[in-house]
PyMOL Python script that loads the backbone (N, CA, C, O; Angstrom):
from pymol import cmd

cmd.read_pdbstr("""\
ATOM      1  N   UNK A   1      37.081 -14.245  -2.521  1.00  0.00           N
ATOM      2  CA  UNK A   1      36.656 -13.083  -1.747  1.00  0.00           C
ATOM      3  C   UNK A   1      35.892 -12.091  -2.633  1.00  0.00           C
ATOM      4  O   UNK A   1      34.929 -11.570  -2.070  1.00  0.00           O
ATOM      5  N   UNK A   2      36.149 -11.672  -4.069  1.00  0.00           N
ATOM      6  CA  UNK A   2      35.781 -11.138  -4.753  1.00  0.00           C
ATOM      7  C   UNK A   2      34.304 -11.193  -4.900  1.00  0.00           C
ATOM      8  O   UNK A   2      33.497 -10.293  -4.668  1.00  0.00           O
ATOM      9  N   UNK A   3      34.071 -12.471  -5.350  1.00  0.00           N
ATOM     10  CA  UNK A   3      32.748 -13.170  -5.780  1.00  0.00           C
ATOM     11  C   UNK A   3      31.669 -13.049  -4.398  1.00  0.00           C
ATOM     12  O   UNK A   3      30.444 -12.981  -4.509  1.00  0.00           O
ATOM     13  N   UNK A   4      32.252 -13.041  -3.390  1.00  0.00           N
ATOM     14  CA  UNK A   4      31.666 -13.117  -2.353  1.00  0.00           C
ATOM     15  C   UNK A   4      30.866 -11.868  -1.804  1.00  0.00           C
ATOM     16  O   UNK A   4      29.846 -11.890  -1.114  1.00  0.00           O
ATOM     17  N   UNK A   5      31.710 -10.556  -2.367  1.00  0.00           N
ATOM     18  CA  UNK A   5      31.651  -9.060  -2.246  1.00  0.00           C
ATOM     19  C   UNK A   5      30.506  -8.921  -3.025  1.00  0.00           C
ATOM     20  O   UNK A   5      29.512  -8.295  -2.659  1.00  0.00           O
ATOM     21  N   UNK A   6      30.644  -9.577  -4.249  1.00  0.00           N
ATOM     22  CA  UNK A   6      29.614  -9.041  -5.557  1.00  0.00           C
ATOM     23  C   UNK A   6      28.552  -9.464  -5.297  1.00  0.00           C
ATOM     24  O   UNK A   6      27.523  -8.956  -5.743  1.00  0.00           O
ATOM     25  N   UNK A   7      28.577 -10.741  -4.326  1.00  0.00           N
ATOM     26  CA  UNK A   7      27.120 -11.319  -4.129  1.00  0.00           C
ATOM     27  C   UNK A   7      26.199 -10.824  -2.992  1.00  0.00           C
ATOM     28  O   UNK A   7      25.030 -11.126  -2.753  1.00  0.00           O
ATOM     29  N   UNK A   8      27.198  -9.828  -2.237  1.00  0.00           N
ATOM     30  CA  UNK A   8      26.792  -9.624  -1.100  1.00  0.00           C
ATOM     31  C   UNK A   8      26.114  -7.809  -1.634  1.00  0.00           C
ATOM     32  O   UNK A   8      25.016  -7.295  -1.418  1.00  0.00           O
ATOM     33  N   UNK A   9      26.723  -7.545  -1.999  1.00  0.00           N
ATOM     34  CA  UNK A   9      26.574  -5.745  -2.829  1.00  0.00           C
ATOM     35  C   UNK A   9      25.213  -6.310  -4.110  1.00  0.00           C
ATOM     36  O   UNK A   9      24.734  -5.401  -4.788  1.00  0.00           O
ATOM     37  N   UNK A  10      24.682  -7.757  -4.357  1.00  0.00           N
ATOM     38  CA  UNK A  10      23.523  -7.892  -5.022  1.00  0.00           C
ATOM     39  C   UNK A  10      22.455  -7.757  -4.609  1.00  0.00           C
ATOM     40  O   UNK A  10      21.551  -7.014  -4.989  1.00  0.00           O
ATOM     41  N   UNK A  11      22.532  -8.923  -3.297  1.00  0.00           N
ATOM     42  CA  UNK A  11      22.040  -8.993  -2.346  1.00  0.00           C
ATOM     43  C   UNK A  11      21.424  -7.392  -1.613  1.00  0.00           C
ATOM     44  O   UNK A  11      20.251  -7.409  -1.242  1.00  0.00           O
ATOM     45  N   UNK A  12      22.049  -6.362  -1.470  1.00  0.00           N
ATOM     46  CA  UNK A  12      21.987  -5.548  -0.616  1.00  0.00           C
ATOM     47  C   UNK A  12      21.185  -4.933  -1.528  1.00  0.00           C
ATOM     48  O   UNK A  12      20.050  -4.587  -1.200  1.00  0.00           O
ATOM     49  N   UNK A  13      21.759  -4.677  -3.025  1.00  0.00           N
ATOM     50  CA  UNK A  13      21.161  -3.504  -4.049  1.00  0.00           C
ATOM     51  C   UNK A  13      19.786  -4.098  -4.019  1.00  0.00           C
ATOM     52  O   UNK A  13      18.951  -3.223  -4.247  1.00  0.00           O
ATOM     53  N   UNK A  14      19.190  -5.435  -3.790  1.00  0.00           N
ATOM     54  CA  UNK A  14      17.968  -6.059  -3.894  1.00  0.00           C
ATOM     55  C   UNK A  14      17.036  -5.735  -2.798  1.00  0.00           C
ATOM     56  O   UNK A  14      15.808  -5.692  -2.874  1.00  0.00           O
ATOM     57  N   UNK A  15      17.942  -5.463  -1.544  1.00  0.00           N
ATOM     58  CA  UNK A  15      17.088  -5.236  -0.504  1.00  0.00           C
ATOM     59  C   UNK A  15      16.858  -3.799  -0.237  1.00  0.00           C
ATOM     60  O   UNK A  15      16.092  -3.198   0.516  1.00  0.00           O
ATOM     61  N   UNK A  16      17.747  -3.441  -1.078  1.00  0.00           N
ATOM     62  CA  UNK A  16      16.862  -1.386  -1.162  1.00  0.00           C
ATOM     63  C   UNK A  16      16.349  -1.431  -2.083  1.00  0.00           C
ATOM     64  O   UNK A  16      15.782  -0.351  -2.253  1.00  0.00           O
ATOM     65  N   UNK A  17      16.143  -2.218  -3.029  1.00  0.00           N
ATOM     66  CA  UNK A  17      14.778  -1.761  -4.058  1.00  0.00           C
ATOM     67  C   UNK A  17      13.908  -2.173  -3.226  1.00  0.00           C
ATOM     68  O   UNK A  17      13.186  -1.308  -2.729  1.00  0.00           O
ATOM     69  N   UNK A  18      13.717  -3.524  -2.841  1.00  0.00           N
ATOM     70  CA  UNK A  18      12.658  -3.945  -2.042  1.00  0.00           C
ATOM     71  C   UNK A  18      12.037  -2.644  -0.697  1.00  0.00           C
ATOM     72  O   UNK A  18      10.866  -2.267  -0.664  1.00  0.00           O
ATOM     73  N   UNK A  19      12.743  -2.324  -0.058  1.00  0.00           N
ATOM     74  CA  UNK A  19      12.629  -1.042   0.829  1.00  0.00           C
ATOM     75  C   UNK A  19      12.050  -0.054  -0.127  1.00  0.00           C
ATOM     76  O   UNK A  19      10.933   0.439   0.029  1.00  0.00           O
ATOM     77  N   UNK A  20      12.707   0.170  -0.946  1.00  0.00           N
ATOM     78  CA  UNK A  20      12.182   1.429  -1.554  1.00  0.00           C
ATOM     79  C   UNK A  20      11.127   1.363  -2.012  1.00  0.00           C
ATOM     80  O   UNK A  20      10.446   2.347  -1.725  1.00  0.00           O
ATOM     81  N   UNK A  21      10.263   0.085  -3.081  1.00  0.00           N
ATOM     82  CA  UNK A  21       9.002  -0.410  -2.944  1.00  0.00           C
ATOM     83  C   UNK A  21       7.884  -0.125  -1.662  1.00  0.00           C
ATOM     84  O   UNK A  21       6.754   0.356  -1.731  1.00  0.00           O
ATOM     85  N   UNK A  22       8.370  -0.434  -0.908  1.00  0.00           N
ATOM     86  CA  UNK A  22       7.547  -0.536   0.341  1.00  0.00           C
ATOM     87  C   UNK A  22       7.226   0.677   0.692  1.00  0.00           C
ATOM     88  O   UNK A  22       6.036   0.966   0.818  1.00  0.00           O
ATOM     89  N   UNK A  23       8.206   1.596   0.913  1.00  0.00           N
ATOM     90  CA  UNK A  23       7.507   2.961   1.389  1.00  0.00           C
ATOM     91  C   UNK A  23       7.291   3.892   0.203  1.00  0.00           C
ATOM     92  O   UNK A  23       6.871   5.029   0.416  1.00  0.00           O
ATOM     93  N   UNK A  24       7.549   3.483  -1.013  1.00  0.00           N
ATOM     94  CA  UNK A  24       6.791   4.141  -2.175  1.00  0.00           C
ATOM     95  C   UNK A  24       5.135   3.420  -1.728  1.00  0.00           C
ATOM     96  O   UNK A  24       4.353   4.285  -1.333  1.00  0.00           O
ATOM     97  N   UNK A  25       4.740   2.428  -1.748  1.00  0.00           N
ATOM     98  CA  UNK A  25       3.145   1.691  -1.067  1.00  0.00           C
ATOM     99  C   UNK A  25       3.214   2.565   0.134  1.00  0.00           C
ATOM    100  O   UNK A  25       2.084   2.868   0.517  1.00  0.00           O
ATOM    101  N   UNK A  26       3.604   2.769   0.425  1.00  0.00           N
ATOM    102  CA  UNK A  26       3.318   3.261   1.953  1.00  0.00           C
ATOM    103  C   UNK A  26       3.134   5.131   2.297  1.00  0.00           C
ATOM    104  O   UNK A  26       2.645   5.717   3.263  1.00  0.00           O
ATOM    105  N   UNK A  27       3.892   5.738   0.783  1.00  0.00           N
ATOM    106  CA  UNK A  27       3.222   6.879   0.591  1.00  0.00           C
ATOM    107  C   UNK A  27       1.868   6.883  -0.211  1.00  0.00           C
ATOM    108  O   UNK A  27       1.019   7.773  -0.163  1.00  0.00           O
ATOM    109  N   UNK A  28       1.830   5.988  -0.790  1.00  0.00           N
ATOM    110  CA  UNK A  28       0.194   6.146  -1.830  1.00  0.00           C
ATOM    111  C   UNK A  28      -0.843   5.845  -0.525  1.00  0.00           C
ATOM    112  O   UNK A  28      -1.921   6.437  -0.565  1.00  0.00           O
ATOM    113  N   UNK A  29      -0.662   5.240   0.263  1.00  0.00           N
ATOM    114  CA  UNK A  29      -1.533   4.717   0.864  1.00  0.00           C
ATOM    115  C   UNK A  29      -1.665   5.902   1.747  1.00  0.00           C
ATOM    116  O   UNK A  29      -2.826   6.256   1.543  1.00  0.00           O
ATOM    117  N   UNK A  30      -0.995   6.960   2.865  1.00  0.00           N
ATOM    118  CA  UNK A  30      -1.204   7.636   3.211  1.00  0.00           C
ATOM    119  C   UNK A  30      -1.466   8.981   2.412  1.00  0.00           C
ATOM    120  O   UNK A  30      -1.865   9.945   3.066  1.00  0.00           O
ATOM    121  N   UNK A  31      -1.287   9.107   1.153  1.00  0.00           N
ATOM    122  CA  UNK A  31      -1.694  10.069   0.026  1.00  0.00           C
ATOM    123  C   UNK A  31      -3.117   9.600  -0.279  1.00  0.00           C
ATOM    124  O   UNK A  31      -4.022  10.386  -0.560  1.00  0.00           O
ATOM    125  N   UNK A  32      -3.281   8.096  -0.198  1.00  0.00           N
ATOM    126  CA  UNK A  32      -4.899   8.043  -0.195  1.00  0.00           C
ATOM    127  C   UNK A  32      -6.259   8.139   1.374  1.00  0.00           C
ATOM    128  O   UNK A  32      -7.481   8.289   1.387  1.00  0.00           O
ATOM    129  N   UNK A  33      -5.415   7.996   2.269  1.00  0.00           N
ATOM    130  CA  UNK A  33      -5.855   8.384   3.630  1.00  0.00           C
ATOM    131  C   UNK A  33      -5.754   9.577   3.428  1.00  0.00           C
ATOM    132  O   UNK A  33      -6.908   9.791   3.799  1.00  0.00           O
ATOM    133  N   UNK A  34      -5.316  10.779   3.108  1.00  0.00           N
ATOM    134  CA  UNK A  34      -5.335  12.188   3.311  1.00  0.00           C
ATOM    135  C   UNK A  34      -6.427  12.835   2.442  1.00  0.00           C
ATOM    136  O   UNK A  34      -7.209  13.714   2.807  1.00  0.00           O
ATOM    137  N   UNK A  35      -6.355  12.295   1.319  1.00  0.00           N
ATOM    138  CA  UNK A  35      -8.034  12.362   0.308  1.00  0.00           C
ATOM    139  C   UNK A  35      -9.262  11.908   0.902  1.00  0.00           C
ATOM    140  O   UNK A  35     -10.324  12.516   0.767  1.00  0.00           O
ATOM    141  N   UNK A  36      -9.087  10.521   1.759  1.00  0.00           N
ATOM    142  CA  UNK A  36     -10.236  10.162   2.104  1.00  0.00           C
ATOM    143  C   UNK A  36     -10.424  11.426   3.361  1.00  0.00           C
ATOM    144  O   UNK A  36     -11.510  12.001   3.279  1.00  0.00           O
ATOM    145  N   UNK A  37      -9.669  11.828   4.294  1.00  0.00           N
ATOM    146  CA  UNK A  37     -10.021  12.384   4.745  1.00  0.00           C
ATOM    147  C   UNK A  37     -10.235  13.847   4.538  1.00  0.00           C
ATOM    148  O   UNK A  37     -10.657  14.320   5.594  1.00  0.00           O
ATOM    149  N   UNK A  38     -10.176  14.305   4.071  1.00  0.00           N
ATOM    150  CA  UNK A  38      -9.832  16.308   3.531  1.00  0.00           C
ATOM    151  C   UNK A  38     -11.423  16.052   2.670  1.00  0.00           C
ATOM    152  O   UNK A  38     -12.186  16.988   2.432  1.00  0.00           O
ATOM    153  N   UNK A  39     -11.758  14.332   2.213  1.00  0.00           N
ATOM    154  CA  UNK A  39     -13.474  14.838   1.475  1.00  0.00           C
ATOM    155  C   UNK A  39     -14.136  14.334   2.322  1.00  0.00           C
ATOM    156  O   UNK A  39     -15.313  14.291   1.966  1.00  0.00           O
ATOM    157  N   UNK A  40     -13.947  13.872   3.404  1.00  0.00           N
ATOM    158  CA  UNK A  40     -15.184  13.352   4.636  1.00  0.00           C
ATOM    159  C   UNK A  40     -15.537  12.071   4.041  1.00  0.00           C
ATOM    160  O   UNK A  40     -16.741  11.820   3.994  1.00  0.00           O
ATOM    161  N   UNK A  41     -14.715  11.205   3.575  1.00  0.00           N
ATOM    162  CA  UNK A  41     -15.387  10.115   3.293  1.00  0.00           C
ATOM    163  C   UNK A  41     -16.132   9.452   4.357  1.00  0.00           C
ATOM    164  O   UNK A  41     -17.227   9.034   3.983  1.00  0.00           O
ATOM    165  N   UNK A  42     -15.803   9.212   5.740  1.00  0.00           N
ATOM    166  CA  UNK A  42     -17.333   8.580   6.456  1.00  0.00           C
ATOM    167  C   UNK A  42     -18.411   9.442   6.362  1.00  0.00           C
ATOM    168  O   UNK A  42     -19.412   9.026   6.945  1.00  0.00           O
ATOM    169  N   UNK A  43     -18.524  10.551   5.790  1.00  0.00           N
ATOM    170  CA  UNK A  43     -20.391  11.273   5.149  1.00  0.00           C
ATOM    171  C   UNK A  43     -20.594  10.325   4.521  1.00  0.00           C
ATOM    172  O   UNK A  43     -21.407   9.518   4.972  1.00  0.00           O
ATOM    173  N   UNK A  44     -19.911  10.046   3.192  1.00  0.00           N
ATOM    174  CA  UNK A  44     -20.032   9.730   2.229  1.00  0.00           C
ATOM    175  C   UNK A  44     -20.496   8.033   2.250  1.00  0.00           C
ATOM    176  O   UNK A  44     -21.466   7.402   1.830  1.00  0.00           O
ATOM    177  N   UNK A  45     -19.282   7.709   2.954  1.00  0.00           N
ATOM    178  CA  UNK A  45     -19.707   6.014   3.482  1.00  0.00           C
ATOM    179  C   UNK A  45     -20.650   5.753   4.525  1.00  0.00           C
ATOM    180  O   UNK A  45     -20.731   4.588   4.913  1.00  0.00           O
ATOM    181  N   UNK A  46     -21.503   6.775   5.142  1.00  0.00           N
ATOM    182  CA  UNK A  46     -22.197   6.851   5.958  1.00  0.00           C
ATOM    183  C   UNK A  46     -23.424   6.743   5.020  1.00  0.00           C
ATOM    184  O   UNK A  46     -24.401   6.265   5.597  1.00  0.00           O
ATOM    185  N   UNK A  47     -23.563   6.966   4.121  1.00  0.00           N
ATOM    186  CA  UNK A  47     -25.208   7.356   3.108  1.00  0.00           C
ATOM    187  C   UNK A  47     -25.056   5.818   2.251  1.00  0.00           C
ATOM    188  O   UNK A  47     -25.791   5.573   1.294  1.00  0.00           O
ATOM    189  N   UNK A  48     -24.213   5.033   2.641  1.00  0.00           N
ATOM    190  CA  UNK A  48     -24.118   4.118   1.354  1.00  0.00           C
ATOM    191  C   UNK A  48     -25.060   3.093   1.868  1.00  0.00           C
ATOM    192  O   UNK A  48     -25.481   3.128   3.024  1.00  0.00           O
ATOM    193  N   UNK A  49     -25.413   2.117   0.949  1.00  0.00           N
ATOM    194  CA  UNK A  49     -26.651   0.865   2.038  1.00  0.00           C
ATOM    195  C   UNK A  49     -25.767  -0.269   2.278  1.00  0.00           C
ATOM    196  O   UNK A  49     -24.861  -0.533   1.486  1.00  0.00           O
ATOM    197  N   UNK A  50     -26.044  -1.143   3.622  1.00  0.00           N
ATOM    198  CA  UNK A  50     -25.252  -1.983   4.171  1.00  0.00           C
ATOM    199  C   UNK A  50     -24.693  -2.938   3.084  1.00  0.00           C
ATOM    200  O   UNK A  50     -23.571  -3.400   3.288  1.00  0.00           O
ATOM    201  N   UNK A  51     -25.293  -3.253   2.056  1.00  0.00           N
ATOM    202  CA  UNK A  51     -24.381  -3.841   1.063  1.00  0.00           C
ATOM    203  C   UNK A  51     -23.422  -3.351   0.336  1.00  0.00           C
ATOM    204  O   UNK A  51     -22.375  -3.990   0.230  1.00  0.00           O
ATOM    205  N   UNK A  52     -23.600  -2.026  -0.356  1.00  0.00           N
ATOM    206  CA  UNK A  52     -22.581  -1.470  -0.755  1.00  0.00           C
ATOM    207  C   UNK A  52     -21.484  -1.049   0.395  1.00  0.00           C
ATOM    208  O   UNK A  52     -20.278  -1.039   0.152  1.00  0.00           O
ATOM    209  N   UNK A  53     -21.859  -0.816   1.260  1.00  0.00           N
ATOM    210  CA  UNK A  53     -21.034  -0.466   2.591  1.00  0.00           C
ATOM    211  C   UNK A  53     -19.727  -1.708   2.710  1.00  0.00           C
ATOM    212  O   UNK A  53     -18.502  -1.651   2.817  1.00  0.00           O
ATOM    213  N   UNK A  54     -20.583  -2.637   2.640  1.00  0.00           N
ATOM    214  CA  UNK A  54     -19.994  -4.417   2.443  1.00  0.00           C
ATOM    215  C   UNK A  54     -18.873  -4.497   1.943  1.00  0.00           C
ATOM    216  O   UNK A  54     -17.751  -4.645   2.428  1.00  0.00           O
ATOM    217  N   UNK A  55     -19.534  -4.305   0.177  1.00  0.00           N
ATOM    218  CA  UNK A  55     -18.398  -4.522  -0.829  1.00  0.00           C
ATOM    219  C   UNK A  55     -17.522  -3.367  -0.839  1.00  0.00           C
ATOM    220  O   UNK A  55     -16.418  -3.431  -1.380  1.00  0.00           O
ATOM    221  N   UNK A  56     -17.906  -2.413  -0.326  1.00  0.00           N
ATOM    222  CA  UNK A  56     -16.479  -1.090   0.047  1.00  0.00           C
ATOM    223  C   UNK A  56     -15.465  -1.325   0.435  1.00  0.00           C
ATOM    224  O   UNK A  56     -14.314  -0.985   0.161  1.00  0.00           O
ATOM    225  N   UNK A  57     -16.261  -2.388   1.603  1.00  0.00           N
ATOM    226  CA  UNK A  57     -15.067  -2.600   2.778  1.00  0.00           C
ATOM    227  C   UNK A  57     -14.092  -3.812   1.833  1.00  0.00           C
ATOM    228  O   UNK A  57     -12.866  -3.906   1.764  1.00  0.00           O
ATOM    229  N   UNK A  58     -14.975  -4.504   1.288  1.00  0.00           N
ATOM    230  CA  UNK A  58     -13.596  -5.428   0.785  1.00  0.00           C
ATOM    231  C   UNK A  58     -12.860  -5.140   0.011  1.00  0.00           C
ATOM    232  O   UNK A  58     -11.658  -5.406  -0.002  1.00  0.00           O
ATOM    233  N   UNK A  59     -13.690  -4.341  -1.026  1.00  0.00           N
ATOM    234  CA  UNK A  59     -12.544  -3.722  -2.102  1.00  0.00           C
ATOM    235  C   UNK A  59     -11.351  -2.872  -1.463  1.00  0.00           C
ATOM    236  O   UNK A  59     -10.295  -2.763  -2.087  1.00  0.00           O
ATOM    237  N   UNK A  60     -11.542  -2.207  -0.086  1.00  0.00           N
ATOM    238  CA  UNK A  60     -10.586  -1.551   0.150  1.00  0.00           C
ATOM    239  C   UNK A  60      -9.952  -2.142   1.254  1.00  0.00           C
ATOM    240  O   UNK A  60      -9.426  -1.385   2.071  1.00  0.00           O
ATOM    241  N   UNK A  61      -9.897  -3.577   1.460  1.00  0.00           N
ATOM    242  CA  UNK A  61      -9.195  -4.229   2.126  1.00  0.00           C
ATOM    243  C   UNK A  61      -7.667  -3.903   1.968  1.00  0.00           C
ATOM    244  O   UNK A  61      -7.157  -4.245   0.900  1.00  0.00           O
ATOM    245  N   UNK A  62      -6.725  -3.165   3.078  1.00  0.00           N
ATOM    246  CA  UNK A  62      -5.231  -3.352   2.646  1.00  0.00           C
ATOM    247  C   UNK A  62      -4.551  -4.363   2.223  1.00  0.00           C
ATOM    248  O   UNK A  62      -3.730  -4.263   1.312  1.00  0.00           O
ATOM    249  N   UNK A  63      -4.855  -5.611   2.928  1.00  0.00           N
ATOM    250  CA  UNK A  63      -4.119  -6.991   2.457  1.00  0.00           C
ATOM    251  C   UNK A  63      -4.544  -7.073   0.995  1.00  0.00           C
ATOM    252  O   UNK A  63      -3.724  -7.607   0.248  1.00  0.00           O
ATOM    253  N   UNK A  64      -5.758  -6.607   0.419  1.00  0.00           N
ATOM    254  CA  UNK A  64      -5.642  -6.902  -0.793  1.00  0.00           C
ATOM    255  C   UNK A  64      -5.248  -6.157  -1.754  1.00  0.00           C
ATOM    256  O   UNK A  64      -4.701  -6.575  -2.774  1.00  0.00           O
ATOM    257  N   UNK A  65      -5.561  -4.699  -1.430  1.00  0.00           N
ATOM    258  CA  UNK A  65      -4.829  -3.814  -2.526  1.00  0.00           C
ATOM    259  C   UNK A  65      -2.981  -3.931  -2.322  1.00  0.00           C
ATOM    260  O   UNK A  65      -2.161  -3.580  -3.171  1.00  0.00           O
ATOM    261  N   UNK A  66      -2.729  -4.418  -1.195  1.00  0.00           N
ATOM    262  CA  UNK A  66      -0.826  -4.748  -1.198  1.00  0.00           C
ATOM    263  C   UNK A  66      -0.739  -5.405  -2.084  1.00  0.00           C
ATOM    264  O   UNK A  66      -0.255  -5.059  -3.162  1.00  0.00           O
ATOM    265  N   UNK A  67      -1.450  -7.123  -1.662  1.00  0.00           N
ATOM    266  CA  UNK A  67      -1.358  -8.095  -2.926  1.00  0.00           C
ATOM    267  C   UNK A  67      -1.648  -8.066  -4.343  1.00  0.00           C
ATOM    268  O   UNK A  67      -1.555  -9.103  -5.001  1.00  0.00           O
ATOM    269  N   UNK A  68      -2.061  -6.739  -4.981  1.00  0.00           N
ATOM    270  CA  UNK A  68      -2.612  -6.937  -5.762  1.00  0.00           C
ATOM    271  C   UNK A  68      -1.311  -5.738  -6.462  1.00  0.00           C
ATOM    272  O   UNK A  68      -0.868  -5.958  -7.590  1.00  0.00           O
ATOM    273  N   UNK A  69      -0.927  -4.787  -5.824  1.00  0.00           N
ATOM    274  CA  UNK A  69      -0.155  -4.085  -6.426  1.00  0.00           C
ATOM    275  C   UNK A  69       1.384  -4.294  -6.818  1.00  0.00           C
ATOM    276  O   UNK A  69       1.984  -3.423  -7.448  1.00  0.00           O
TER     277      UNK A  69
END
""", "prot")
cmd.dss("prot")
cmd.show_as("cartoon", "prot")
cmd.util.cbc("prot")
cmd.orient("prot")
């Protein structure tokens, strides 16, 4: 029963770091939505040329900045 407790209280301590990860990502990301917006970034992405516009968009793909962080 013991062993069973400890594995289960590992288990758990693993799944609040994991949680806590997630909405630590999940404040940067709306800390970086609040910058983009407070400087007008569509002005800004509005003046760019359809290629750079392009590679904007992928670099700031969410699936990839998650995966990557």
């Amino acid at each position: 029963m013991f062993v069973c407790l400890a594995e289960v209280e590992a288990e758990e301590s693993s799944s609040l770091k994991q949680l806590q990860a997630l909405v630590s990502i999940a404040c940067e990301y709306l800390g970086l939505w609040k910058i983009l917006c407070d400087h007008q970034f569509h002005v800004i992405a509005g003046a760019l040329t359809p290629v750079s516009l392009t590679q904007l968009m992928l670099s700031l793909c969410s699936r990839s900045v998650y995966v990557n962080s």
